[in-house]
PyMOL Python script that loads the backbone (N, CA, C, O; Angstrom):
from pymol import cmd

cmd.read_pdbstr("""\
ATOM      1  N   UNK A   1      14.976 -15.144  22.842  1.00  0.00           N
ATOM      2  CA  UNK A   1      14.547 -14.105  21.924  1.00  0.00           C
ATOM      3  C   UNK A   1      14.000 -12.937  22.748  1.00  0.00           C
ATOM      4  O   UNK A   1      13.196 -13.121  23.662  1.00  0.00           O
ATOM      5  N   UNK A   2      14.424 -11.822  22.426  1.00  0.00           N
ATOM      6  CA  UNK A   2      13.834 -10.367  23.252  1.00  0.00           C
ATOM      7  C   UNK A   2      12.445 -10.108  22.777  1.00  0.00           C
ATOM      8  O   UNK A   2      12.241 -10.167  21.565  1.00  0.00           O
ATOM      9  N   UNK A   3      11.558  -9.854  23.514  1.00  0.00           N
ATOM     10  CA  UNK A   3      10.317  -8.974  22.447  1.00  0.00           C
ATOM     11  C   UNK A   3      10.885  -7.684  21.971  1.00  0.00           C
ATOM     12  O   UNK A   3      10.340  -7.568  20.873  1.00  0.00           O
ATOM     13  N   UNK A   4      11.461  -6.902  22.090  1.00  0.00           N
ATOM     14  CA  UNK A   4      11.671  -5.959  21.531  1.00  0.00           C
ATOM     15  C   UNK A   4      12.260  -6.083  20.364  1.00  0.00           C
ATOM     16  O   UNK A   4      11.783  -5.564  19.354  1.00  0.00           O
ATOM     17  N   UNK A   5      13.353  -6.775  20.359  1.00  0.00           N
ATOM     18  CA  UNK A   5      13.874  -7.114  18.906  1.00  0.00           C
ATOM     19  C   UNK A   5      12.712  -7.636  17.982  1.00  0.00           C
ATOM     20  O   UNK A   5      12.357  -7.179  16.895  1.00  0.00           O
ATOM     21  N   UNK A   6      12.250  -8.622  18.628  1.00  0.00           N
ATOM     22  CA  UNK A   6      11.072  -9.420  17.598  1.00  0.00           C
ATOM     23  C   UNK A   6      10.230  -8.278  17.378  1.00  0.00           C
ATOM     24  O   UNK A   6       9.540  -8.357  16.362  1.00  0.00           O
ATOM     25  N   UNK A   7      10.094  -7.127  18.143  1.00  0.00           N
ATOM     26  CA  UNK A   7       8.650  -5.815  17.174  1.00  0.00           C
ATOM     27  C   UNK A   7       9.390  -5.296  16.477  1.00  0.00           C
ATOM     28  O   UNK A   7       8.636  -4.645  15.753  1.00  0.00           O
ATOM     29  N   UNK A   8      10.633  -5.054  16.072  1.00  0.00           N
ATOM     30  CA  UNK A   8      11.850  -4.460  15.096  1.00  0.00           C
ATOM     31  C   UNK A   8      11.422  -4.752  14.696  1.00  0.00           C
ATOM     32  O   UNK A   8      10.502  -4.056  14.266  1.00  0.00           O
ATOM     33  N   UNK A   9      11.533  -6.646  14.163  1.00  0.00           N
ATOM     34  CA  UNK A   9      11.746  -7.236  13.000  1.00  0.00           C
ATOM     35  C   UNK A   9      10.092  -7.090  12.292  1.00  0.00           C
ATOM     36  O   UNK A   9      10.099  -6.704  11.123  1.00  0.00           O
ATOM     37  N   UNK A  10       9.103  -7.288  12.734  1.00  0.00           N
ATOM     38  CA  UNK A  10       8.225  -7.338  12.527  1.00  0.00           C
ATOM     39  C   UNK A  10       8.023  -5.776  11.646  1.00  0.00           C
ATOM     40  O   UNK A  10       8.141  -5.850  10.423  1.00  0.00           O
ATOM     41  N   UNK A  11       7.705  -4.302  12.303  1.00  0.00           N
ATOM     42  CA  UNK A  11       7.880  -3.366  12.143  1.00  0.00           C
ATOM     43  C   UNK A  11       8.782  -3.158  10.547  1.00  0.00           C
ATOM     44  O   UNK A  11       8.364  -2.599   9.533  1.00  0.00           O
ATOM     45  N   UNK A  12      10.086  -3.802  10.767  1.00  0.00           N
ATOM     46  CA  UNK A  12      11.117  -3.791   9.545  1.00  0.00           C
ATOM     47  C   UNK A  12      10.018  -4.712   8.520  1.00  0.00           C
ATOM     48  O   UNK A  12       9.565  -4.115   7.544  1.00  0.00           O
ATOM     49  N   UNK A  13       9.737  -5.682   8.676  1.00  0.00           N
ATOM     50  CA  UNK A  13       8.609  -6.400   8.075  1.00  0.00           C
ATOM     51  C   UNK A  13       7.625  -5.665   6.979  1.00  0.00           C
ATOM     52  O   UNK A  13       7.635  -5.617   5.749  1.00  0.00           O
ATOM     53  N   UNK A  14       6.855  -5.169   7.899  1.00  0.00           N
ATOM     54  CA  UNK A  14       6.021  -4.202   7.553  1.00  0.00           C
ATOM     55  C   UNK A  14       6.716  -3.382   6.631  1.00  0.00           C
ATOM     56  O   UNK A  14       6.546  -3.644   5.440  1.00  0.00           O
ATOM     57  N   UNK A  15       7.228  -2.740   6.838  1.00  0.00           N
ATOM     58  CA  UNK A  15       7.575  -0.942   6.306  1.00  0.00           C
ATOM     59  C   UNK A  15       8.264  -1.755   4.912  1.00  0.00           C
ATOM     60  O   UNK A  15       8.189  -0.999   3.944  1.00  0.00           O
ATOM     61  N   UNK A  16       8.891  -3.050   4.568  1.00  0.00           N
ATOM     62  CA  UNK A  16       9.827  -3.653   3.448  1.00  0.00           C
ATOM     63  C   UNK A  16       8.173  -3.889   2.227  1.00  0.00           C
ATOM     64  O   UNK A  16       8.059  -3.687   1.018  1.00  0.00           O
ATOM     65  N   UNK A  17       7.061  -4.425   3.365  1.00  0.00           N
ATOM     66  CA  UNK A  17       5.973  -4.751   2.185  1.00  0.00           C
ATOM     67  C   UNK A  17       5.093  -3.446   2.020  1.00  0.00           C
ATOM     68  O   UNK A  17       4.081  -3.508   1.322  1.00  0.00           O
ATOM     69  N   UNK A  18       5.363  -2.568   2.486  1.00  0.00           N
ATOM     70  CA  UNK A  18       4.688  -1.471   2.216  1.00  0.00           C
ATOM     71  C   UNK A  18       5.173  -0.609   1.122  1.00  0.00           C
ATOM     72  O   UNK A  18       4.513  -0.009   0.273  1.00  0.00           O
ATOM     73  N   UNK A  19       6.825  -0.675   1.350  1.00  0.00           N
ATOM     74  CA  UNK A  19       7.793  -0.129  -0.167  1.00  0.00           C
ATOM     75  C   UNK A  19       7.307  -1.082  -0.742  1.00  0.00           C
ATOM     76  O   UNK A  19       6.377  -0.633  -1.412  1.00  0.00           O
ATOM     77  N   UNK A  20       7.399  -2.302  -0.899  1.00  0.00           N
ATOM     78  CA  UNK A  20       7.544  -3.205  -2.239  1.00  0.00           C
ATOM     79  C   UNK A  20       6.112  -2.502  -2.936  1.00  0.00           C
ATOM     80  O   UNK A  20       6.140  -1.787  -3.938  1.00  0.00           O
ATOM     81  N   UNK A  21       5.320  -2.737  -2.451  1.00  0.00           N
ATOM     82  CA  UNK A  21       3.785  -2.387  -2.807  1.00  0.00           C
ATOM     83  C   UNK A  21       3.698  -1.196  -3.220  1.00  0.00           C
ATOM     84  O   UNK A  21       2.625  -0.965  -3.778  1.00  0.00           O
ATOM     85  N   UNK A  22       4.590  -0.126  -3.153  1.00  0.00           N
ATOM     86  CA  UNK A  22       4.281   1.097  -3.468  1.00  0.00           C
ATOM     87  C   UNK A  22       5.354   0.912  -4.859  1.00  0.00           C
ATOM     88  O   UNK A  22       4.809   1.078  -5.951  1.00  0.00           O
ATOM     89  N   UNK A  23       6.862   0.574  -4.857  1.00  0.00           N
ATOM     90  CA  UNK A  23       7.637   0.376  -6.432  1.00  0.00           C
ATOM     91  C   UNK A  23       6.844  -0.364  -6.970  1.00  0.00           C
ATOM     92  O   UNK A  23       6.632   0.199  -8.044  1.00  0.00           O
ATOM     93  N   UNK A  24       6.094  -1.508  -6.936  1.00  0.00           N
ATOM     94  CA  UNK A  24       4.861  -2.161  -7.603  1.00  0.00           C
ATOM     95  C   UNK A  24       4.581  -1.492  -8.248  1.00  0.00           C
ATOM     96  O   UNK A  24       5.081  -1.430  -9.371  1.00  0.00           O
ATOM     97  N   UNK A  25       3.599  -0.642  -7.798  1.00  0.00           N
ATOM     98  CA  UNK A  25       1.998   0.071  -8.320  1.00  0.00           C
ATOM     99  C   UNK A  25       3.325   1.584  -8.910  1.00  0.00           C
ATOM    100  O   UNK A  25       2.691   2.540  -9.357  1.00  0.00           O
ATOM    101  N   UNK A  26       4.214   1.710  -8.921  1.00  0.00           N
ATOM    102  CA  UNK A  26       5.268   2.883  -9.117  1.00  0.00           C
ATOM    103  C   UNK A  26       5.430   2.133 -10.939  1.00  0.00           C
ATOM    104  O   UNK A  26       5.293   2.795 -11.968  1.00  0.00           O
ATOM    105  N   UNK A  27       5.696   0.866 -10.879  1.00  0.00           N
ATOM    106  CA  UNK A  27       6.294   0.382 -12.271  1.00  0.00           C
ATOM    107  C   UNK A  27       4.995   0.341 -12.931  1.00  0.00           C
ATOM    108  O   UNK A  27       5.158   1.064 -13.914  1.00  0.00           O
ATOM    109  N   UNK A  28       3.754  -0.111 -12.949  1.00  0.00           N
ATOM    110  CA  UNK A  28       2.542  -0.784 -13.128  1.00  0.00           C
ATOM    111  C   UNK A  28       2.504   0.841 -14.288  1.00  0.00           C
ATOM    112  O   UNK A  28       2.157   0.783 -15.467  1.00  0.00           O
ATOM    113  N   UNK A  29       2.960   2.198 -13.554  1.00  0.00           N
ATOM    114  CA  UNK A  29       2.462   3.406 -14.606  1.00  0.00           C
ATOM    115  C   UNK A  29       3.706   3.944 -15.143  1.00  0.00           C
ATOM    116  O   UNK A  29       3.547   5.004 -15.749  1.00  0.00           O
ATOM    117  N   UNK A  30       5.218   3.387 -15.070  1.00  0.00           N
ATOM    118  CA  UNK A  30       5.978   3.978 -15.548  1.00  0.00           C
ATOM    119  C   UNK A  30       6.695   3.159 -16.942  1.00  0.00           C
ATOM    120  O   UNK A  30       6.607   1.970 -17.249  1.00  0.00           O
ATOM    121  N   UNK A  31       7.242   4.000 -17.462  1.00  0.00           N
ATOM    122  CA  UNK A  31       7.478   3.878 -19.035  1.00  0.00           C
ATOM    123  C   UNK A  31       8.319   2.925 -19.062  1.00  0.00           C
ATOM    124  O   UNK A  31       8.240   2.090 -19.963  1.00  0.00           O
ATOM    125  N   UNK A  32       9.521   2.824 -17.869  1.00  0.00           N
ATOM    126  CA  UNK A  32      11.001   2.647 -17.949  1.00  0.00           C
ATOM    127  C   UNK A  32      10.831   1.755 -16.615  1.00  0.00           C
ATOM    128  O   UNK A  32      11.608   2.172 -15.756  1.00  0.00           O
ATOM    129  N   UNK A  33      10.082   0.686 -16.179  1.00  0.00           N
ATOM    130  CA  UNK A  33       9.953   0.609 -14.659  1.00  0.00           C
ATOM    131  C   UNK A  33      11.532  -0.385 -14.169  1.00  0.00           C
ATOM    132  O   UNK A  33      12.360  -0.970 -14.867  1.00  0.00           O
ATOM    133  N   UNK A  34      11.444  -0.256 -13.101  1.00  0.00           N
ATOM    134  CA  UNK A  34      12.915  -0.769 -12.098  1.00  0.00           C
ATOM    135  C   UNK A  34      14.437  -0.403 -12.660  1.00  0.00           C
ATOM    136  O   UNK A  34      15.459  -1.085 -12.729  1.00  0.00           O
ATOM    137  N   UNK A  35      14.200   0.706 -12.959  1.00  0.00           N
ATOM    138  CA  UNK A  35      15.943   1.128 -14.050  1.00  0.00           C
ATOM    139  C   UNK A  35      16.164   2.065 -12.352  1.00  0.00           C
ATOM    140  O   UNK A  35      15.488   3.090 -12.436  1.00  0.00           O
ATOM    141  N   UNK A  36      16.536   2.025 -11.618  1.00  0.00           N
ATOM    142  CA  UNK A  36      17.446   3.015 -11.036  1.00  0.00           C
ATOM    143  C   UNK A  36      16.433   4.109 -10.285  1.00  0.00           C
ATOM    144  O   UNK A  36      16.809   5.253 -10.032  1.00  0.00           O
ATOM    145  N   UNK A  37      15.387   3.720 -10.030  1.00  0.00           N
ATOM    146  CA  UNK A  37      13.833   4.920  -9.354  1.00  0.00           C
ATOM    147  C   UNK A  37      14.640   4.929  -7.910  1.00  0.00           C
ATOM    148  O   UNK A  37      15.513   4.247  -7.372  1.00  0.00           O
ATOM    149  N   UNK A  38      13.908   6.003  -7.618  1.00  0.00           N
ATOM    150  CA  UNK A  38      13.532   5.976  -5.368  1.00  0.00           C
ATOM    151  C   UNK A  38      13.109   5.230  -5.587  1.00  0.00           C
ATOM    152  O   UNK A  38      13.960   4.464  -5.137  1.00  0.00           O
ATOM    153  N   UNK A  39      11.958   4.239  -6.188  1.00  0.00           N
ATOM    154  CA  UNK A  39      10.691   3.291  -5.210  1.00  0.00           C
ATOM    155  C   UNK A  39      12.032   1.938  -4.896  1.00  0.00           C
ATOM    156  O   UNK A  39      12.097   1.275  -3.861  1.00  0.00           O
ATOM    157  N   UNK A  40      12.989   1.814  -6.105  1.00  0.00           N
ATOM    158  CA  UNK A  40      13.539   0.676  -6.222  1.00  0.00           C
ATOM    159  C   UNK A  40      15.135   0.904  -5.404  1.00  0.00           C
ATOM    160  O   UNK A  40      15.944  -0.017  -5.295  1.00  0.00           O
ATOM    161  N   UNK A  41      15.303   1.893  -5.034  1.00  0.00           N
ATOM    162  CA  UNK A  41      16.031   2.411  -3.960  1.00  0.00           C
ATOM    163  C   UNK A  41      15.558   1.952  -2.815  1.00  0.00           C
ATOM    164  O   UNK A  41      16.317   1.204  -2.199  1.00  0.00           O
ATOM    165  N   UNK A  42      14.642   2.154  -2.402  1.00  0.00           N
ATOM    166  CA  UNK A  42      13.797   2.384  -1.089  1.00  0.00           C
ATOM    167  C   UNK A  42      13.357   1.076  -0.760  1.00  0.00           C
ATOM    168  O   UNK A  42      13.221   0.822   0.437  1.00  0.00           O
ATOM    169  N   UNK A  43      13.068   0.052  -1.742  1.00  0.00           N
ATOM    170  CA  UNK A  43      12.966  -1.164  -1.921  1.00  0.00           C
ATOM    171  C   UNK A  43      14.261  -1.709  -1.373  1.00  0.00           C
ATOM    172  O   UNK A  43      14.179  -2.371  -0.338  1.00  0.00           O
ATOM    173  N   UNK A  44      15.348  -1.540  -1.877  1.00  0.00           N
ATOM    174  CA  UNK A  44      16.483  -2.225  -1.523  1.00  0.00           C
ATOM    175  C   UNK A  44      16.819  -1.961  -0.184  1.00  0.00           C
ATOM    176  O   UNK A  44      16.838  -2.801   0.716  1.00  0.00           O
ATOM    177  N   UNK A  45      17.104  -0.679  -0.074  1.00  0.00           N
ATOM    178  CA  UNK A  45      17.177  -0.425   1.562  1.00  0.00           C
ATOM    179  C   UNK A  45      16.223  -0.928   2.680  1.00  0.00           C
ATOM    180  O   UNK A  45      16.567  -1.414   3.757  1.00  0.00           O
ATOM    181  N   UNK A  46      15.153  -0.751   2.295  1.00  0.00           N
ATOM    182  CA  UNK A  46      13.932  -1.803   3.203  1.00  0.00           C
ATOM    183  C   UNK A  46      14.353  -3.113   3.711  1.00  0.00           C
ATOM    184  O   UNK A  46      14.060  -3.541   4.827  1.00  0.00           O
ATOM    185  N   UNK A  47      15.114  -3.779   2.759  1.00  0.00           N
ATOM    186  CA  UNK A  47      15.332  -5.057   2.125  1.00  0.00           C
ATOM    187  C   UNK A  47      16.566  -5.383   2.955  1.00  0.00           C
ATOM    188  O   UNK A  47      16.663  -6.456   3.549  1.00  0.00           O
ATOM    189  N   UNK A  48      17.383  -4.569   2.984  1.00  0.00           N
ATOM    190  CA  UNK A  48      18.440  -4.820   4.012  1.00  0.00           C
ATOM    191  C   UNK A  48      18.694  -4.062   5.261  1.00  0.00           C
ATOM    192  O   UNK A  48      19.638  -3.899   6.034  1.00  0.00           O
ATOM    193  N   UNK A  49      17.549  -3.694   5.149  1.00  0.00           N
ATOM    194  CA  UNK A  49      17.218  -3.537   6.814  1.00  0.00           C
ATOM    195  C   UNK A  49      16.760  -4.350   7.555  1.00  0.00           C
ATOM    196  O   UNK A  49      17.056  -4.542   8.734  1.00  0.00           O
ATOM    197  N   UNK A  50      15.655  -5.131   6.610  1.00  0.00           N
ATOM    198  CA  UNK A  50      14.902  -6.270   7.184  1.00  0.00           C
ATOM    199  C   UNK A  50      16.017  -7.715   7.376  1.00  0.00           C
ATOM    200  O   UNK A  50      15.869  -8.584   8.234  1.00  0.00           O
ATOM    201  N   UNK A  51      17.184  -7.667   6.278  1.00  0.00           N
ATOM    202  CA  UNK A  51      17.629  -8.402   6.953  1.00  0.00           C
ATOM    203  C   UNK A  51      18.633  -8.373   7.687  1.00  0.00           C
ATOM    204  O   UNK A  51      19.417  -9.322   7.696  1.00  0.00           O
ATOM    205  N   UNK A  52      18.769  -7.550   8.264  1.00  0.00           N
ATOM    206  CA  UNK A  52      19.671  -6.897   9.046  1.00  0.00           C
ATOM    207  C   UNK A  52      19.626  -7.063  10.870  1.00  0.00           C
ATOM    208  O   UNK A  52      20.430  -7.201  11.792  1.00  0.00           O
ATOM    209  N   UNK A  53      17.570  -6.903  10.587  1.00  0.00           N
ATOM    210  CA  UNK A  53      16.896  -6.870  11.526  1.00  0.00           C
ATOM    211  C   UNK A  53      16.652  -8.612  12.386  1.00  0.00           C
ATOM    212  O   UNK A  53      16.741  -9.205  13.461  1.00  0.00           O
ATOM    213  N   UNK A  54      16.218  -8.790  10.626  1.00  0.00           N
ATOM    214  CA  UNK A  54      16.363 -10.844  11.148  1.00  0.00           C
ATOM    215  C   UNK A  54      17.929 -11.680  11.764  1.00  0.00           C
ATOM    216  O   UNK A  54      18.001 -12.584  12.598  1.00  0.00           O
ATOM    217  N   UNK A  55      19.159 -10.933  10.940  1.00  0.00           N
ATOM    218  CA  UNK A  55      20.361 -11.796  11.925  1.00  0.00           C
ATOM    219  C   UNK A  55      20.394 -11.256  13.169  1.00  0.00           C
ATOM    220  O   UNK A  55      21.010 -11.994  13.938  1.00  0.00           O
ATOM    221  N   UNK A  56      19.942 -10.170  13.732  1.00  0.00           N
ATOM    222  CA  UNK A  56      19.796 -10.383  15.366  1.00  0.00           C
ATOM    223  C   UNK A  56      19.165 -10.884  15.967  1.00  0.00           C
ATOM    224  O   UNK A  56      19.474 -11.256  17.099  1.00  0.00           O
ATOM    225  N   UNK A  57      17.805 -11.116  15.306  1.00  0.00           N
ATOM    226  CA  UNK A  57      16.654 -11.727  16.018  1.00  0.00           C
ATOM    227  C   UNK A  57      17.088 -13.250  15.933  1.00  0.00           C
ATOM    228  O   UNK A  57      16.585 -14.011  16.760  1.00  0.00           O
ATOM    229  N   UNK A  58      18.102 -13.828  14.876  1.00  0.00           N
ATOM    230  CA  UNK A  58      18.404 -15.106  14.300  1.00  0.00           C
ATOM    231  C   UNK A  58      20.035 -15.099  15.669  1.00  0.00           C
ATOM    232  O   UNK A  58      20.409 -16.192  16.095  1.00  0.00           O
ATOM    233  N   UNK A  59      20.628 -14.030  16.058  1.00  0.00           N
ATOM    234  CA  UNK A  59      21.896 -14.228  16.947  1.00  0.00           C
ATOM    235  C   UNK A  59      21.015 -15.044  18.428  1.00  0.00           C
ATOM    236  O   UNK A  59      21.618 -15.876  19.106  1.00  0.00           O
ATOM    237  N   UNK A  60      19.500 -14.624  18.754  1.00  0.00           N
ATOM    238  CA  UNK A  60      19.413 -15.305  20.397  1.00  0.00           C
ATOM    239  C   UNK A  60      18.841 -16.102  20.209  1.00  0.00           C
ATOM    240  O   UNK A  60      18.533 -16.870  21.120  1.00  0.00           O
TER     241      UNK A  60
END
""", "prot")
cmd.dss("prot")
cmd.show_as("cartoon", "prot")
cmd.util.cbc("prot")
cmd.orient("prot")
């Protein structure tokens, strides 16, 4: 395993629970919540970054 890859993944980690937490508290005040927003955009992309980040760290 590289350390560098492993602070990616970690980093990717981070930044995936920091969106989730923000479309959270995004639905918690909206009328219509998870229909098609940025937060739930930004969520998804997080989401497959992170695992994107884990099959390399999962290739050594």
């Amino acid at each position: 395993m590289n350390i560098k890859t492993l602070y990616v993944v970690i980093a990717e980690a981070e930044r995936f629970l920091r969106i989730a937490k923000e479309a959270k508290a995004w639905e918690a005040k909206s009328e219509f919540p998870f229909y098609g927003s940025k937060q739930t955009a930004a969520t998804r992309r997080a989401s497959m970054d992170l695992t994107r980040a884990l099959a390399v760290l999962r290739k050594w």
